[in-house]
C-alpha positions, 0 to 999 in steps of 0.5 A: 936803872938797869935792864932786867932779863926776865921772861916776857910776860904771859900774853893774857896778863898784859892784855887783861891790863891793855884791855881796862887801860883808859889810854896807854902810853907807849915807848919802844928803844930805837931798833926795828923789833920793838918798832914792830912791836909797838906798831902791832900794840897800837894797832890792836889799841886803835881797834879796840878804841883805846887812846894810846901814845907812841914814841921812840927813845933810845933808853925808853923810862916809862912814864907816869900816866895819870889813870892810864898804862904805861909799857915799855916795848924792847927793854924790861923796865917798868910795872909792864913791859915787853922786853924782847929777851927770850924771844923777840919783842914783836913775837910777843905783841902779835900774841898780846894782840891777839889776846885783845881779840885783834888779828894782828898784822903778821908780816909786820911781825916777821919784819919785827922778828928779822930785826931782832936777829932771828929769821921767820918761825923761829924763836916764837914766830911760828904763829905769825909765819903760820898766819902769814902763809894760810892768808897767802902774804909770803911766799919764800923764794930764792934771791936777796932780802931788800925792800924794793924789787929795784926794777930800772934805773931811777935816775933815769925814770926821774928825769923823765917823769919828774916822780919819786921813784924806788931804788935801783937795784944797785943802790938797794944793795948797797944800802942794805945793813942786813949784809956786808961786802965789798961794794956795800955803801957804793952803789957804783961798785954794786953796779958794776958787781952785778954787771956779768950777772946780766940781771933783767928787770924782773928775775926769773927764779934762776936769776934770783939764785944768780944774785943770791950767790954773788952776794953769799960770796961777797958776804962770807970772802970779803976783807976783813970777812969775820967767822960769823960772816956766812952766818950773818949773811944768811939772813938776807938770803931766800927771803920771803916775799910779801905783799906789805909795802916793801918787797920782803920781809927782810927788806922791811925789817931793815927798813924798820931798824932804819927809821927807829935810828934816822927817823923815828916819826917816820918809823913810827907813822909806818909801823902804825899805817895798816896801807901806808900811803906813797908818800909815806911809802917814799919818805921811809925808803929815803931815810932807810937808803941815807942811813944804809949808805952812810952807814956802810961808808962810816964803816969803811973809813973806820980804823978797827982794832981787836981785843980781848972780848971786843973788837972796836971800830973808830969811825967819824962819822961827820966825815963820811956827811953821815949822823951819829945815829949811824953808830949802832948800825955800824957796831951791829955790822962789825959784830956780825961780819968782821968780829971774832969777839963776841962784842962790837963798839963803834966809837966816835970821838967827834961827838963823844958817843960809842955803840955796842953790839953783842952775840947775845953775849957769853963769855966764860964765867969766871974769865978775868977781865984781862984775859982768859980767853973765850970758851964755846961752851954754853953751860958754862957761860952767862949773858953779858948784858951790854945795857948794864955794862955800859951803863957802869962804865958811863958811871964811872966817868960821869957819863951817860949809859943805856941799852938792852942785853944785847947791846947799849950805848955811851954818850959823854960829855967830852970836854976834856978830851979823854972822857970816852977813851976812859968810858971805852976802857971801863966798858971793856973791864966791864965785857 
């Protein structure tokens, strides 16, 4: 089954569905959007006293449900479904709830939209920043997008509590995805990096501006920095602060990506809590810090390589203690700080799995597969749907393949040792 890439659906038509469904089953693919989105459904189902179901899967198949509703939330397969192409899956469930006469949460909206790659107000977020801002919950600022304020040391408050506490600064720095630099997935080095700023415990606007800087520089000068990289890093940069469960509204996106990837049940308990509990609070921070740190250092160890339309980084993960899930993350950093292509894979022979990450993917209508170089203009380009082309180089090695337009997967069984150097190949035939 391939992914489509037709327009979301009208809001009012998947309302009118939700809104006679006697139960409704829910899947949403493992990124932070369509958790967002799935959370702003069931929510809206929950007030509207719908039963619902919700889940996570890595390449959502809806299934049957006897006299009830099943929608897949972040890819376009099914009878209905959110697809989050065009605009992003949790713009479009903010709509669709409102149309079931719910006021939906907007600051888990935004998180949805920051997830996806976008920044707030755009690409159909203007209601949600616009409700966002009239009930007073963000507030742009200067400074960097991470979930906790990382006031004190917690090592230190730990010990002398005996109680959970948030992440230093230092260390939420370096385990936020939304930037890459040179003490990304070493909160040593990122103390030492903030070090000369003299940053007290609470940040004054000047001192928000001092962080951001160092972190734009760091972001856009880094080895191996791509051309995308001040881009990308923008992103993280003049967050706007909220009064949701994490500091900002990019740090609880990146939470949210996080947890769809590391821990799904987690994830999914967050997106449908209205005031998450501490506990709840606590367990999704651990699991955001554990993937961020590990991811970051995947990548450092990796050995990357460029080439025509993609560049590749090769990473064993179970060498740095990290899981596999750490791929995607690792493909979406590599795209927007250290590719020139617009395409990222990461591969891990140990486990015979690959991520792929695209810009949004064009290339040249017409290019060989072989070469031919790119072209930057977008009327003679098409998407290249990284779902669908991966999920023809899985086919042809007997594999399997998933994913959406943006960005897909590879798993092989690699009993015989060359399957997934065979499925990367064919994945670059098909780029």
């Amino acid at each position: 089954m391939t992914e489509a890439t037709s327009a979301t659906p009208a809001p009012d038509a998947l309302a009118g569905v939700l809104a006679d469904a006697p139960f409704v089953r829910l899947v949403a693919t493992d990124d932070g959007d369509a958790l967002a989105a799935t959370g702003l459904l069931a929510r809206a189902l929950r007030a509207a006293g719908t039963p619902f179901q919700a889940r996570v899967d890595p390449d959502p198949v809806p299934d049957d449900v006897d006299g009830g509703v099943a929608v897949t939330v972040g890819v376009d397969r099914g009878r209905h479904a959110i697809p989050g192409t065009g605009r992003p899956a949790s713009t479009a469930a903010f709509a669709v709830a409102r149309a079931l006469g719910v006021e939906p949460d907007p600051v888990v909206a935004l998180a949805g939209v920051v997830a996806a790659g976008s920044i707030p107000g755009a690409d159909g977020s203007g209601d949600a920043l616009e409700a966002a801002e009239r009930a007073d919950r963000v507030e742009r600022r200067p400074g960097v997008a991470l979930p906790v304020a990382g006031e004190g040391d917690p090592d230190a408050a730990a010990a002398s509590t005996g109680a959970d506490t948030d992440p230093s600064r230092a260390e939420a720095l370096a385990a936020s995805t939304l930037v890459s630099t040179r003490y990304s997935g070493d909160p040593a080095a990122a103390r030492d990096a903030l070090a000369p700023l003299g940053l007290p415990a609470g940040l004054d606007a000047d001192d928000r501006r001092r962080f951001a800087s160092l972190v734009a520089v760091d972001a856009a000068d880094g080895d191996g920095a791509g051309d995308r990289a001040a881009s990308s890093a923008e992103r993280v940069l003049r967050p706007y602060a909220t009064d949701g469960p994490f500091e900002t509204v990019g740090g609880y996106a990146d939470v949210l990506d996080a947890l769809a990837r590391e821990a799904p049940g987690t994830g999914i308990a967050l997106a449908l809590a209205t005031d998450p509990d501490e506990s709840l609070r606590t367990a999704a921070l651990d699991a955001w810090r554990r993937h961020g740190l590990a991811a970051h250092s995947a990548l450092e160890a990796a050995t990357i390589g460029r080439y025509d339309g993609c560049v590749v980084a090769r990473v064993d993960a179970a060498a740095v203690d990290a899981e596999p899930s750490v791929l995607p993350t690792v493909a979406r950093l590599v795209r927007d700080f250290r590719s020139p292509e617009p395409v990222a894979v990461a591969v891990d022979e140990s486990v015979g799995r690959l991520a792929a990450a695209g810009t949004g993917g064009r290339r040249a209508v017409g290019d060989a597969a072989t070469g031919g170089g790119h072209t930057g203009d977008d009327a003679a380009t098409e998407p290249v749907g990284l779902g669908n082309a991966c999920r023809t180089a899985a086919g042809e090695v007997g594999a399997n393949g998933w994913g959406t337009v943006v960005r897909g997967a590879i798993a092989v069984d690699d009993s015989d040792g060359d399957g997934l150097t065979r499925a990367l190949a064919a994945l670059r035939e098909a780029i």
